[in-house]
C-alpha positions in Angstrom: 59.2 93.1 35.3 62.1 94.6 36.4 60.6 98.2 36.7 57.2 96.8 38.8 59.8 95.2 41.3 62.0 98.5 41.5 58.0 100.0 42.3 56.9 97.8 44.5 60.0 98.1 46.6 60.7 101.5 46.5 56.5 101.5 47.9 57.3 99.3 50.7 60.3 100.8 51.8 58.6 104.3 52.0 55.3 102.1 53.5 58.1 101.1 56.1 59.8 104.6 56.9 56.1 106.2 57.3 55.9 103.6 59.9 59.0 103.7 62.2 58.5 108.0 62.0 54.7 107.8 64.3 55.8 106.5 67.2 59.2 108.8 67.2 56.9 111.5 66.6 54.5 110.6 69.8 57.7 110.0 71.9 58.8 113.5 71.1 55.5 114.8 71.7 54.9 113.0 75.3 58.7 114.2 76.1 57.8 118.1 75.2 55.0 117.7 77.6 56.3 116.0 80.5 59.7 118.7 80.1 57.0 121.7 80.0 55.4 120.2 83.2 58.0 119.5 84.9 59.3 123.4 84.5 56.1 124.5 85.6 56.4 122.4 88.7 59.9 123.6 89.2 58.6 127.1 88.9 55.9 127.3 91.4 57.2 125.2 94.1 60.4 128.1 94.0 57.5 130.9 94.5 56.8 132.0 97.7 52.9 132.8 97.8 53.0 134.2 101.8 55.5 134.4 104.5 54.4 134.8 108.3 56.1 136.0 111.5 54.4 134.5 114.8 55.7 134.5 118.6 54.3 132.9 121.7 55.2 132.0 124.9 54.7 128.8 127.2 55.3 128.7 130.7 55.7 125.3 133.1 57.3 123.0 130.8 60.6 121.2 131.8 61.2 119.6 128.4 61.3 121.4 125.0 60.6 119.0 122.1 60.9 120.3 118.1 60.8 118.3 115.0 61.3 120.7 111.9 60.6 118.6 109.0 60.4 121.4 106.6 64.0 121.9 105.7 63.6 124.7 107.8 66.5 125.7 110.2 66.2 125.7 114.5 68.3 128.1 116.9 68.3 128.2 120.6 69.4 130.3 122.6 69.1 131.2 126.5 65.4 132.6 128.1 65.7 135.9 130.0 62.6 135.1 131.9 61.2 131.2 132.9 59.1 131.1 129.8 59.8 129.2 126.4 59.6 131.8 124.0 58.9 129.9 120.2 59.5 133.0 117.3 58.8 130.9 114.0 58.6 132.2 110.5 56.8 130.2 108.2 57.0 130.3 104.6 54.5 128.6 101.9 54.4 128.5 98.3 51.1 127.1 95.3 52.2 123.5 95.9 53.5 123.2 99.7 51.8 124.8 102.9 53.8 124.7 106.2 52.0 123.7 109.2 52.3 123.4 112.6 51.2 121.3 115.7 51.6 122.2 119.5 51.6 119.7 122.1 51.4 121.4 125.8 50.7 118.1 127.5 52.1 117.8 131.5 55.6 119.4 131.9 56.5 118.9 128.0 56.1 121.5 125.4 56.0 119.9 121.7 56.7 121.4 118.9 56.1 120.1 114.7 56.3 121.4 112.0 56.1 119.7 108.2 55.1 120.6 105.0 51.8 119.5 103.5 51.2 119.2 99.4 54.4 118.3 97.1 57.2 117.0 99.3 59.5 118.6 96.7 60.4 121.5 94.9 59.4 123.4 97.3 59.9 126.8 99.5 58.1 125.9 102.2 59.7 126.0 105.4 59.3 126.7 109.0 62.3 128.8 110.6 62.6 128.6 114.5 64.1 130.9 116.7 63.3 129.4 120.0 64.8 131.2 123.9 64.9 128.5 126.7 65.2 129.1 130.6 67.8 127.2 133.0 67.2 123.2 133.3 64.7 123.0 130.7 65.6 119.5 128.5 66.0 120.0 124.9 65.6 117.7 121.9 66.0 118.7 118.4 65.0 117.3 115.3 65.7 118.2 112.0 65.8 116.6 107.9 68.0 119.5 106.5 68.1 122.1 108.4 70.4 123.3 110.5 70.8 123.5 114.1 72.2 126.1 116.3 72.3 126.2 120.2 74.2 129.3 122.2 74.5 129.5 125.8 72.0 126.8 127.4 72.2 125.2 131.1 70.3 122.0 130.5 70.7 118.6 128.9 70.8 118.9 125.1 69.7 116.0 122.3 70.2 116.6 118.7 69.7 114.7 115.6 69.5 115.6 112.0 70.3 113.8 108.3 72.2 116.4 107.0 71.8 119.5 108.4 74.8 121.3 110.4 74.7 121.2 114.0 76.7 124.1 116.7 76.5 124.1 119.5 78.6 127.3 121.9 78.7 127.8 125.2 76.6 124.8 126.7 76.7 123.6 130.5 74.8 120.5 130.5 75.1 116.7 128.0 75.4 117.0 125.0 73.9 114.0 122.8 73.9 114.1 118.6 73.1 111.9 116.1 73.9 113.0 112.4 74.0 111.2 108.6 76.0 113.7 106.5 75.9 117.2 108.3 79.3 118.4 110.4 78.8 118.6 113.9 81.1 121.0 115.8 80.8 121.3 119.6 82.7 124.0 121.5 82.6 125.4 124.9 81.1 122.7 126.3 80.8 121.9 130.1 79.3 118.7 130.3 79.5 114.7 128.9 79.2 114.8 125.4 78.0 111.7 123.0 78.4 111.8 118.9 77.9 109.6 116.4 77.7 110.7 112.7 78.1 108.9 109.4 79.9 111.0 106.8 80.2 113.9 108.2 82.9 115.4 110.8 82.9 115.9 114.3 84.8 118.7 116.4 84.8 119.0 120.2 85.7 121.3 122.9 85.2 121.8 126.3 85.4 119.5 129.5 83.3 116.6 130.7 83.2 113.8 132.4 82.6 111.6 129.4 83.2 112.3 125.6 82.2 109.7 122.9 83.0 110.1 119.4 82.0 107.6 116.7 82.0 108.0 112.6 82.0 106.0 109.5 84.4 108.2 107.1 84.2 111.4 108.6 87.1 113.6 110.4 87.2 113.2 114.2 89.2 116.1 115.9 88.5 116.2 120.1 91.9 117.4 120.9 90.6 120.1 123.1 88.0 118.1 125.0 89.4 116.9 128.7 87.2 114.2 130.2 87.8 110.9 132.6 86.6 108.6 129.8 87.3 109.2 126.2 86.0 106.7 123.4 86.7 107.1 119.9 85.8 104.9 117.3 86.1 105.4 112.9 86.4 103.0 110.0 88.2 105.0 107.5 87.8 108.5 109.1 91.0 110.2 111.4 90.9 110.3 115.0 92.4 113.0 116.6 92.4 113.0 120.3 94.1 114.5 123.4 92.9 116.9 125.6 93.2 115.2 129.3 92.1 111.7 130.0 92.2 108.8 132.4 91.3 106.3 130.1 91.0 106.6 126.5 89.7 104.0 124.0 90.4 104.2 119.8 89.9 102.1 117.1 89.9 102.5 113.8 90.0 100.2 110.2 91.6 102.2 107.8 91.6 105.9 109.6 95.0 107.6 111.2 94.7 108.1 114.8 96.5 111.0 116.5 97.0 111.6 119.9 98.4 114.6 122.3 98.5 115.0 125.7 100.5 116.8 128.7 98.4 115.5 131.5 99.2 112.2 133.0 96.9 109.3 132.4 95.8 105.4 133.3 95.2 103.8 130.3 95.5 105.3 126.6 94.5 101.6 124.0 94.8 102.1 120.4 93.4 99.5 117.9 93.8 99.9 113.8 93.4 97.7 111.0 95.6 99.7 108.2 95.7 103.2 110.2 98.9 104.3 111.5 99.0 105.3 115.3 101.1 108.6 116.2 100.9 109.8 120.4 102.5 112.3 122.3 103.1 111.8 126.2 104.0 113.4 129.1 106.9 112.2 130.4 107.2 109.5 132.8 107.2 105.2 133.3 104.9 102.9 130.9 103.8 99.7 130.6 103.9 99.1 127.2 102.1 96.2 125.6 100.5 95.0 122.0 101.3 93.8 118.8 101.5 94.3 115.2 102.0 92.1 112.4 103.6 94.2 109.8 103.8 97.8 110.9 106.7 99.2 112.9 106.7 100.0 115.9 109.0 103.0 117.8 108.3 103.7 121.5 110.5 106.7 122.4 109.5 106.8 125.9 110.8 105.2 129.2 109.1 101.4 129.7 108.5 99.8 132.9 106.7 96.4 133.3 103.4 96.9 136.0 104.0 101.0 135.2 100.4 103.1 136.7 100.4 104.3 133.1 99.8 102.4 130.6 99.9 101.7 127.2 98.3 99.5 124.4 98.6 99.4 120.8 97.6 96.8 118.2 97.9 96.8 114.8 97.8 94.9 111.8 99.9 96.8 109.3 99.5 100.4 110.5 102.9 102.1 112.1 103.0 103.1 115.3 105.2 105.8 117.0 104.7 107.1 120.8 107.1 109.9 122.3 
C-alpha cells in the first residue's frame, strides 16, 4: 500500500510539473518573437532608403508659415532678393516617408511637412533652410526640431515642444512658446514675449516690451533694456536688469536677481520662498512691502512719495536692495 501511494504521488507530481512547464514554454516563445520584431522594426526605421535635395522660390507673399512635424530642424535667414527661397532636404526610410504640402493662398506662403507610415523609429525627416526678404511675417512650428533665425527685419513667432530655439540679430517682435527646449534670444531690436515650461530662457537686446515667463526653468534677461519688463517663475531664477521703467517679478520658490544702473519708476518684487537680491543706481526711494519671516536690508537712501520706487513682498524669502 505504501509503495502504490509513493507511485501514485510521485505520478501526480510529475503530471503537475509537465503542466506548469507549457505555458512558461509559450510565454518564452511569444517573448523571442515579439523581441526579434521589435529589432527588426528598430532596424529599418534607422535606414535611410533615399535622401532628396529640392529648392524653390515664391514671390508676393507677406507671411511665411512652416510646420515641421518630422523632427526635422528649420533655419532662417535673410533673402538677398524679394523672393522666399524654401531649400529643404528630405529624408525617408522602409517604414516612414516625409511629405510635403504647399499652400500659396493670397499674400501667405504655407509650408508642412510630416511624416507618413510608423510615427516612430524612424529617420524620416524634413530639414529646412529657408531665406526671407524685409517685412515678411514669420511663424515657426516645430515637435523636435530645432529652430534657428539670423538676421531678419520682420515680426517673428516661434513655438516648439522641445526643440532649441536662436534667434541672432533680429529687428522686429519676437514671440516663443516652448515645453522643454532652451530658448536663447540675442541681438534683438524689438518687443520680445517668452513663455517656456522646463526649459531656460536668455535675452538680449532692446525693446519696448520683454516678457519672460517659466515653470522651473532658468530666466536670465539681464542684458535686455525695455520700458516694461515682466517676469514671472515658480521654482525657476529670475535674473533681470538691463534698463527699465517698470519692472514686474514674481516667483514661488525661484531666487530673483536684479541689476541695474539706469534710473527707474517702479521695480515690484513678489516671492513665496525665493529670496530677493537688487542692485540700484543711486538715488531717493520709496520703499514699501512686507515679509513675514524673511529679513529684510535696504542699503539705499528712503524717501516717502520718492519718483522711484520700490516694492517687495515676501513670505519667508530674504530680501536685500543696495
Amino acid at each position: 500500500m505504501t509503495f502504490r501511494a509513493r507511485g501514485l504521488y510521485a505520478s501526480s507530481s510529475k503530471e503537475s510539473r509537465r503542466f506548469r512547464w507549457g505555458p512558461w514554454m509559450l510565454l518564452g516563445g511569444v517573448l523571442v518573437v515579439v523581441l526579434v520584431v521589435l529589432t527588426a522594426v528598430s532596424v529599418l526605421g534607422n535606414v535611410v532608403a533615399h535622401q532628396s535635395d529640392q529648392a524653390d522660390s515664391y514671390g508676393g507673399a507677406s507671411a511665411l508659415s512652416v510646420h515641421n512635424d518630422t523632427g526635422g530642424r528649420i533655419e532662417v535667414g535673410a533673402a538677398e532678393g524679394d523672393e522666399i527661397v524654401v531649400e529643404r532636404t528630405l529624408r525617408g526610410g522602409p517604414l516612414s516617408e516625409p511629405e510635403e504640402r504647399i499652400d500659396e493662398g493670397g499674400d501667405r506662403l504655407g509650408i508642412d511637412g510630416r511624416c507618413s507610415g510608423v510615427p516612430f523609429l524612424s529617420t524620416c525627416s524634413i530639414d529646412y533652410t529657408i531665406q526671407v526678404p524685409e517685412d515678411v511675417s514669420v511663424t515657426l512650428e516645430t515637435a523636435s526640431g530645432s529652430v534657428e533665425v539670423r538676421n531678419l527685419v520682420s515680426e517673428l513667432s516661434v513655438g516648439t515642444v522641445s526643440g532649441s530655439v536662436e534667434v541672432f540679430d533680429h529687428q522686429g517682435s519676437v514671440e516663443v512658446e516652448a515645453t522643454s527646449g532652451e530658448v536663447s534670444l540675442s541681438d534683438i531690436t524689438g518687443s520680445v514675449e517668452a513663455h517656456n515650461v522646463s526649459g531656460d530662457i536668455e535675452a538680449a537686446g532692446e525693446g519696448e516690451r520683454l516678457e519672460v515667463s517659466t515653470t522651473s526653468g532658468h530666466v536670465a534677461v539681464d542684458d535686455f533694456t525695455a520700458e516694461e519688463v515682466v517676469a514671472e517663475s515658480v521654482s525657476g531664477s529670475l535674473e533681470l536688469g538691463g534698463g527699465f521703467t517698470t519692472l514686474e517679478a514674481s516667483t514661488t520658490s525661484g531666487g530673483v536677481e536684479i541689476s541695474t544702473d539706469t534710473p527707474f519708476d517702479l521695480m515690484e518684487v513678489e516671492t513665496v520662498s525665493g529670496g530677493v537680491e537688487a542692485r540700484v543706481p543711486a538715488g531717493d526711494y520709496d520703499i514699501s512691502g512686507e515679509s513675514t519671516s524673511g529679513d529684510r536690508e535696504f542699503d539705499v537712501d528712503a524717501s516717502d512719495g520718492a519718483d522711484s520706487r520700490i516694492e517687495v513682498n515676501t513670505t519667508s524669502g530674504s530680501v536685500r536692495v543696495r
